[in-house]
N, C-alpha and C positions, 0 to 999 in steps of 0.2 A: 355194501361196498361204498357207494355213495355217502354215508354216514361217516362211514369212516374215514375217509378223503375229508371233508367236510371238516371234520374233529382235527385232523390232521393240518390242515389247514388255517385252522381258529390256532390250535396252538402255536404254530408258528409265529401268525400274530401277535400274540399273548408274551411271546417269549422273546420277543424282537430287541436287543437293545436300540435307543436312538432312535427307532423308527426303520434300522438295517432289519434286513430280511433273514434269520435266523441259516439261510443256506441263499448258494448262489442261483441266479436267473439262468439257467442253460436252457436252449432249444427243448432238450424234455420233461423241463420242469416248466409249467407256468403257476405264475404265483398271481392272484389276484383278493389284491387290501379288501378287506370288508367294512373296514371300520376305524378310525383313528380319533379321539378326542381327550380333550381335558377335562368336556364335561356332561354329564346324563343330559338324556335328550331336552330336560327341562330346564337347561342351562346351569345346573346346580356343579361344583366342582367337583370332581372324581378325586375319594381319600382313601386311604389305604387304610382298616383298624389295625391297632398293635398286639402285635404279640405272633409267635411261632405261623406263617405262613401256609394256609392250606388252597390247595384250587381244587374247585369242584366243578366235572362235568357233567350234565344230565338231560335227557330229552324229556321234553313235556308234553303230554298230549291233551288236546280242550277238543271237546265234542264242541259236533256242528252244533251253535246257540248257546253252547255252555259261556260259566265264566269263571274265572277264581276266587271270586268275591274280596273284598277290600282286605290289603295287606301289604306290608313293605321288608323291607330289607335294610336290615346294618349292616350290609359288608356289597361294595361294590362289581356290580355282575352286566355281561350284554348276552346277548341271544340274537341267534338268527333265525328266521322262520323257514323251517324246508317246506311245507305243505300251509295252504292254508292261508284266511286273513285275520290278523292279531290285529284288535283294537286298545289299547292302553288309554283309560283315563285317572286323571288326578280328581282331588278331589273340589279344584275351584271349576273342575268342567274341560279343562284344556283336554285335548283327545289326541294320541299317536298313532294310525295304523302303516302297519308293518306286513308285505305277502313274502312271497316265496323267496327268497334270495339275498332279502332285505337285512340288516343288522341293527340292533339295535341298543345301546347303551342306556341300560335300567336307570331308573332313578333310585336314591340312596334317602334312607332315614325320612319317605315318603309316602303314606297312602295312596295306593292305585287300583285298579279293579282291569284285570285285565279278560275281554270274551273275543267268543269266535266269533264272525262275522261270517255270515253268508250258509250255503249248504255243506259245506266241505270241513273236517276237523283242521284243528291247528297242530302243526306240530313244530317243536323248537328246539334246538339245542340251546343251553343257556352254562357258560361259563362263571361263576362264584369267585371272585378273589378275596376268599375272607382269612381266618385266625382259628387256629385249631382252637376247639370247644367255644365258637361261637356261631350264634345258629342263622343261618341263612334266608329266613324269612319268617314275620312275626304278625301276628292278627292284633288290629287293635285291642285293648283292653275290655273295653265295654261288651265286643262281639260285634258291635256294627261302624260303621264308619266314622 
């Protein structure tokens, strides 16, 4: 249920024109921004790829001490952490971590490596703003960073 709320939630964001809230503020709804920018947390600008409009939702889970190993993304995406502490590095060393509630705006056309941090898995939801038949996340070529 939480997740869903949650999902719920992000998409409103997601579908906000202006920055207006996709539905009104009343006493039973509260509505709380997670997230707002123009650009990934590395300061990089947020682009849109072309062609036919796909969003994708999906929870990730990263074992306690796991990591994803270095990989990026063409198509602009954020995540927020429900459980857990997400550590995000580039590959000049710069570090992002991200716990429970936190949001956060991927970096785009970037090597990253992102692990868990601590005894607890990670878990995120992560929304995709890509292009129908373009894939969402790409390992370097060589296989290593």
């Amino acid at each position: 249920m939480k997740i869903r709320m949650l999902i719920s939630a992000c998409a409103l964001c997601l579908c906000s024109p202006g920055g207006a809230f996709a539905l009104e503020v009343a006493p039973a709804v509260k509505v709380t921004p997670l997230v707002r920018s123009t650009s990934s947390w590395n300061g990089a600008p947020v682009r849109y790829p072309q062609g036919q409009a796909e969003i994708t939702g999906m929870i990730i889970e990263i074992a306690a001490g796991a990591q994803t190993g270095w990989h990026g993304h063409p198509v602009p995406s954020f995540a927020v952490v429900l459980e857990g502490t997400l550590e995000v590095e580039l590959e000049d060393g710069r570090r992002q971590r991200v716990g429970p509630g936190e949001a956060l705006i991927e970096v785009v056309g970037t090597l990253h490596n992102g692990r868990s941090i601590g005894a607890q898995p990670v878990k995120l939801v992560v929304f995709y703003a890509g292009a129908v038949g373009t894939a969402l996340t790409y390992r370097p070529a060589d296989g290593n960073r």
